[in-house]
C-alpha positions as CSV (number, residue, x, y, z in Angstrom):
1,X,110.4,173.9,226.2
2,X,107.7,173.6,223.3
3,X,109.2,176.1,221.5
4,X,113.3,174.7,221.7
5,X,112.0,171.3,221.0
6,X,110.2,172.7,217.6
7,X,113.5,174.5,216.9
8,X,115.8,171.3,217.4
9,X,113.2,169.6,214.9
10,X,113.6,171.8,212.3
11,X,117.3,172.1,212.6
12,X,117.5,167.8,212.9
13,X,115.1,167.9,209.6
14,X,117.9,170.7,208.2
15,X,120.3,167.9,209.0
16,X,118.7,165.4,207.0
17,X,117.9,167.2,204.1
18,X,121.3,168.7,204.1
19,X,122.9,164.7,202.1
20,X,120.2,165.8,199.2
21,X,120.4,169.4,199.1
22,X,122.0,170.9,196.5
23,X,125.0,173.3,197.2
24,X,124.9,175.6,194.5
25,X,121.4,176.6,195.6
26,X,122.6,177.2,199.7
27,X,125.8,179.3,198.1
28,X,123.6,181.2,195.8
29,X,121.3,182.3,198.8
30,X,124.2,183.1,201.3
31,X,126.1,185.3,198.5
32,X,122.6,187.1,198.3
33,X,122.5,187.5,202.1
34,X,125.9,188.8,202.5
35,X,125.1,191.2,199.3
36,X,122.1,192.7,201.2
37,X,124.2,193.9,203.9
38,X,127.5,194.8,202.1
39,X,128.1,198.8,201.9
40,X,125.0,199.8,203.9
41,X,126.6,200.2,207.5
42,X,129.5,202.1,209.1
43,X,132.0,201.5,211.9
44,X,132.9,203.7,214.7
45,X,134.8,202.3,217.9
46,X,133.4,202.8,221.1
47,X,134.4,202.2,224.4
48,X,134.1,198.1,224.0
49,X,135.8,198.0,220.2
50,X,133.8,198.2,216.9
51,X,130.4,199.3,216.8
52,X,128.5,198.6,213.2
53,X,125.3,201.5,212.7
54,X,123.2,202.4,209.9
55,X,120.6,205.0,208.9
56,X,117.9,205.8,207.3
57,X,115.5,209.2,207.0
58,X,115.4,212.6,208.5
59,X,114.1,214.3,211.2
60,X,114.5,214.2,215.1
61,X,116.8,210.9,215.7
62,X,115.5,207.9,217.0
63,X,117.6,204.7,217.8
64,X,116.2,201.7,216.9
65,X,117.9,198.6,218.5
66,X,117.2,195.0,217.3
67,X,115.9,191.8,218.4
68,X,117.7,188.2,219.0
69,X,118.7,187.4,215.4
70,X,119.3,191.1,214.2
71,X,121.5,193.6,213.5
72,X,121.6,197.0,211.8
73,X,119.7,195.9,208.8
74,X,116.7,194.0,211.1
75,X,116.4,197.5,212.9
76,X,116.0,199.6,210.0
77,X,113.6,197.1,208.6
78,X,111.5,197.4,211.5
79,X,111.5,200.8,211.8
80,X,110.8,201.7,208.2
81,X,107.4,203.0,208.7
82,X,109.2,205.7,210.9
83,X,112.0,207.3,208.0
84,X,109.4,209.5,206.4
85,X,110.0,211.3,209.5
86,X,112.4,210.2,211.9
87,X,116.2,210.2,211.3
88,X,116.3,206.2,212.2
89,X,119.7,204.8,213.1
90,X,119.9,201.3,213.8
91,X,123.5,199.8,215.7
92,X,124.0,196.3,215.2
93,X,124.4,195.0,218.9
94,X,127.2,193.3,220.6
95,X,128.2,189.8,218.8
96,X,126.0,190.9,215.8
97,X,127.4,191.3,212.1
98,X,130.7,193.8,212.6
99,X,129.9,194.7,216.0
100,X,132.7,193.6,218.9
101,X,132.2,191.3,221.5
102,X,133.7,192.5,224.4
103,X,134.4,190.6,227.7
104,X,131.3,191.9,229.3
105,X,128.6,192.1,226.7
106,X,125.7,192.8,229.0
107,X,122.9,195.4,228.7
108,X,123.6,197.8,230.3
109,X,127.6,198.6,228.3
110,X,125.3,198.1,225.4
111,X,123.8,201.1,226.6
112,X,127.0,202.4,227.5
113,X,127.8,202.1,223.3
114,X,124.6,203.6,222.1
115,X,126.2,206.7,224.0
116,X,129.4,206.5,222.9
117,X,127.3,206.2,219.0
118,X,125.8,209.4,219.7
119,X,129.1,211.1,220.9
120,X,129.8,210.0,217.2
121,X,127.1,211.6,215.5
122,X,127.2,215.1,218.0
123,X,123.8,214.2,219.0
124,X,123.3,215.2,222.4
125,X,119.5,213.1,222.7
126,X,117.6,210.8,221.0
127,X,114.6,209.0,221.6
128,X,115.6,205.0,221.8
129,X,113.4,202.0,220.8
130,X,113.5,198.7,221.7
131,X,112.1,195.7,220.5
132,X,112.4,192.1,221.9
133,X,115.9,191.3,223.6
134,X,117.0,194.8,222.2
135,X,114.3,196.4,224.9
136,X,116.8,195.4,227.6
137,X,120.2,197.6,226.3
138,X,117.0,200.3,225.5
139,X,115.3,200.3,229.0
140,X,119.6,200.6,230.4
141,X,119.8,203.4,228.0
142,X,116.7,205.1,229.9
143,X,117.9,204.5,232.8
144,X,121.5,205.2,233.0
145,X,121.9,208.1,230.7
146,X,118.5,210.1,231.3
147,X,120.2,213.5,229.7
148,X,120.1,211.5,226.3
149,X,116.8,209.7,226.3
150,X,114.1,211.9,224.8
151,X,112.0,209.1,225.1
152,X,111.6,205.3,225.4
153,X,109.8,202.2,223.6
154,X,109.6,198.9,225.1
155,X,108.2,196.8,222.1
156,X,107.3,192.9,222.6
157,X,109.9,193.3,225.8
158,X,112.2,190.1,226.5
159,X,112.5,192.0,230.2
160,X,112.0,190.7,233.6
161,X,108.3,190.2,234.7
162,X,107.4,189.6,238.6
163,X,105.9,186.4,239.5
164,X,106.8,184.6,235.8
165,X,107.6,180.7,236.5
166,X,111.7,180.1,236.5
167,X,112.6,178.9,232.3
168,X,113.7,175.0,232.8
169,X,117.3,175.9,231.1
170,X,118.2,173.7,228.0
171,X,120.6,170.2,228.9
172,X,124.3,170.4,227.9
173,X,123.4,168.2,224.7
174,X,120.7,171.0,223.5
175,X,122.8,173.4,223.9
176,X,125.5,171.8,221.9
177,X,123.2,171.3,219.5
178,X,121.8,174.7,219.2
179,X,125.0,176.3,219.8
180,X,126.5,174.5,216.9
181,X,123.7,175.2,214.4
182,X,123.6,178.8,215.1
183,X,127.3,178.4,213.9
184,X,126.4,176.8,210.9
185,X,125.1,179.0,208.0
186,X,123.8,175.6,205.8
187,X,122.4,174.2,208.9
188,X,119.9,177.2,209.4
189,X,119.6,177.7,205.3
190,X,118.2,174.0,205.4
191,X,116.1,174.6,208.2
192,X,114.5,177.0,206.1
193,X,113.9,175.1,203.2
194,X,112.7,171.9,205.3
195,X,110.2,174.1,207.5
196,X,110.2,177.7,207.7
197,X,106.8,177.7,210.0
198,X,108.6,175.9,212.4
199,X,111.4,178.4,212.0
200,X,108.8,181.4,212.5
201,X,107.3,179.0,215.6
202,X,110.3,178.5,217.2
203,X,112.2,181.8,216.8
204,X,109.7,184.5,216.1
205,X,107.5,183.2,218.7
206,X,104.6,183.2,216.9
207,X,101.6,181.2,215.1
208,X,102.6,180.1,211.4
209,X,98.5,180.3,211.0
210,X,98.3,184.3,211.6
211,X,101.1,184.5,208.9
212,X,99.2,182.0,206.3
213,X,96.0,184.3,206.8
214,X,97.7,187.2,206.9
215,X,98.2,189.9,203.8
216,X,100.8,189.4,201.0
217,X,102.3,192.4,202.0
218,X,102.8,190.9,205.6
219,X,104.0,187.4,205.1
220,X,107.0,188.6,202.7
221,X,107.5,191.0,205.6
222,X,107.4,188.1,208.2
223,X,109.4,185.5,205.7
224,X,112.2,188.1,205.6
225,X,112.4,188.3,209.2
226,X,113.0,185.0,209.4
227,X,115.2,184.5,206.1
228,X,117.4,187.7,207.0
229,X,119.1,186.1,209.7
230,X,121.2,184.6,207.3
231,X,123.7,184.6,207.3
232,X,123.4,183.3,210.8
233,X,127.2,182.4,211.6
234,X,127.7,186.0,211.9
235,X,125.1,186.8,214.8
236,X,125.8,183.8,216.4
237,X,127.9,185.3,219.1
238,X,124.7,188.0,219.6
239,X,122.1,185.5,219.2
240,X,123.8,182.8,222.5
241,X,124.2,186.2,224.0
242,X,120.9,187.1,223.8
243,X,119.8,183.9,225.1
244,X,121.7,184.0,228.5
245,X,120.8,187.7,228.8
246,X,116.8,186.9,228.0
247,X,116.3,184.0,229.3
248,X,115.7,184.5,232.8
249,X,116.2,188.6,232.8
250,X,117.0,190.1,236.0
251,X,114.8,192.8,237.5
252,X,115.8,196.4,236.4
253,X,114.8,199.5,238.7
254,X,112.6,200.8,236.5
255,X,111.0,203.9,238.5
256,X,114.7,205.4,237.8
257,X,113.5,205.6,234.0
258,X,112.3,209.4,233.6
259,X,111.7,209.6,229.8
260,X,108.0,209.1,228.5
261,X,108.1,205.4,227.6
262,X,105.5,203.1,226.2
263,X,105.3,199.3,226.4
264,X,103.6,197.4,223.6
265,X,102.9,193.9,223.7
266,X,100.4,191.4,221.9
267,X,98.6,188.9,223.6
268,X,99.1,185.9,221.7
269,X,102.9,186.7,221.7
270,X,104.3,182.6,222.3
271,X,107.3,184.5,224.2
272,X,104.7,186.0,226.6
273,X,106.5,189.5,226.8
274,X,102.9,191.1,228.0
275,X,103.8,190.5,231.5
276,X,107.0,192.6,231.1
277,X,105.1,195.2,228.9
278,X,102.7,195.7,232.0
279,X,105.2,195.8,234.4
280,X,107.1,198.4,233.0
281,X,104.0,200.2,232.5
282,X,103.2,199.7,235.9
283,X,106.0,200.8,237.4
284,X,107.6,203.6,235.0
285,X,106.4,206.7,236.0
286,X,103.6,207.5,233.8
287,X,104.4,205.0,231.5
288,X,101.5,203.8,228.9
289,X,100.9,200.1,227.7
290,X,99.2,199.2,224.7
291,X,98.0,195.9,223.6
292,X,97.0,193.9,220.8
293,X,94.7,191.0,221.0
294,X,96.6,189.1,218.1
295,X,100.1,189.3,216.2
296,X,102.5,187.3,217.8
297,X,105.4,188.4,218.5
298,X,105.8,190.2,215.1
299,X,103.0,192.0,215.1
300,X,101.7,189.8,212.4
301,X,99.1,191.9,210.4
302,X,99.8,195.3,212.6
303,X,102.8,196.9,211.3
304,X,101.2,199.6,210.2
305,X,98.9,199.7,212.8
306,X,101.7,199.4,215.2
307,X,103.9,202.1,214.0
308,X,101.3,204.5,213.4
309,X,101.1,204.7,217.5
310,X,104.6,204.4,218.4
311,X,105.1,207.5,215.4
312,X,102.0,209.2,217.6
313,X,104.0,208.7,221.0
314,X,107.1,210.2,220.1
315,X,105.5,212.7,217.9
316,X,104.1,213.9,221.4
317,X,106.8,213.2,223.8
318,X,109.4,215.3,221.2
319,X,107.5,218.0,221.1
């Protein structure tokens, strides 16, 4: 609730700046945003329409499937550490950039689509990982097509977690509200510009303080997380999606999951995915957890750190 009311905040201070703000400046940023992703991704159509995938690097493939406010370009982003490597390709999910929206966008015919992505690429396994909301269509991807999971990463996990107190859902007029920002590429821009720490609060999930101290390596990293979901209008569909699917997410029969899989999780993560990153380790067979004390949600200060384990895991589970 502490986290939507920050966001609402932001986006009402976005509204207020927006009489003073000056245009040229918004359409100078939005040109830039939609430059960043023009001629890096590809189409193929799956099963459920158009599917949008990029990739970067060489080496044994590894899907890499975004978080809320994604698509291909947040996956390669994350998963840049891994090219030097790993052949990293990165789908933009369902409602995300030039991705379809079919009728039923749920996780598991996301899954469904990373299959049909592979098909494309005559790539008969992969390892898949999954970070945030993304770890739901990745855990699916485990579960229901075990002859193409090599192996499996559940990182900061938006998944179900026993005994976790029921989300008081959002009123119609907050969701208006939200669902009309997300819509709204100036809305978010002047968000930004009015406060981007309550941005990072509110959608990142994590303390604007660990950024401020952290490296300046690190907070551009962060910032562009934040920045690069610009332009917004075009993820909006993923991003609402995302929410229903994340929210409150159902319980998945994990023990079905048969590819080595690590969960990873930070403890300070304001979206308290730790719970879910035990519980699949828990209940995965021989599944491994490993926590941070500190990070957030982003892994504020770890990326390396991070990385250079989940690059150790599936250098040993591809063996």
């Amino acid at each position: 609730m502490r986290r939507r009311t920050m966001l609402m905040l932001a986006l009402a201070g976005a509204a207020a700046l927006a009489g003073g703000v000056a245009w040229r400046a918004f359409d100078a940023d939005i040109d830039a945003a939609r430059a960043r992703l023009r001629g890096r991704s590809r189409l193929i159509q799956s099963r459920f329409g158009a599917l949008e995938y990029a990739e970067e690097g060489a080496g044994p493939p590894v899907l890499m499937i975004h978080g809320t406010g994604g698509g291909f370009d947040q996956g390669l982003a994350f998963a840049a550490r891994l090219t030097a490597r790993w052949r990293v390709i990165a789908p933009s999910r369902f409602g995300y950039l030039r991705s379809a929206y079919p009728d039923d966008p749920s996780s598991e015919h996301q899954a469904d689509a990373f299959v049909d992505l592979l098909d494309h690429l005559d790539i008969q396994r992969a390892a898949i990982i999954g970070g945030s909301a993304g770890a739901l269509s990745a855990m699916q991807f485990a579960r229901r097509h075990p002859d193409r999971c090599a192996a499996l990463v559940a990182m900061v996990p938006a998944a179900y977690a026993p005994g976790r107190p029921p989300v008081e859902p959002p009123t119609p007029l907050a969701r208006a509200i939200i669902e009309y920002a997300l819509r709204s590429d100036f809305i978010f821009w002047a968000g930004l510009r009015a406060n981007e720490d309550a941005l990072i609060a509110a959608l990142l999930a994590t303390d604007p303080a660990l950024v401020h101290a952290a490296s300046p390596e690190e907070r551009a990293r962060v910032r562009a997380i934040v920045r690069d979901i610009l332009p917004v209008s075009d993820r909006a569909r993923g991003l609402l999606n995302d929410a229903r699917l994340a929210y409150t997410p159902a319980p998945m029969p994990l023990e079905r999951i048969r590819a080595p899989t690590l969960a990873l999780s930070l403890e300070d993560d304001r979206f308290e995915t730790l719970a879910a990153a035990r519980h699949i380790a828990n209940t995965v067979p021989g599944a491994r957890l490993l926590s941070y004390p500190t990070g957030g949600h982003i892994w504020v200060g770890r990326d390396e750190e991070v990385f250079a384990a989940v690059d150790g895991f599936l250098r040993e589970a591809m063996r």
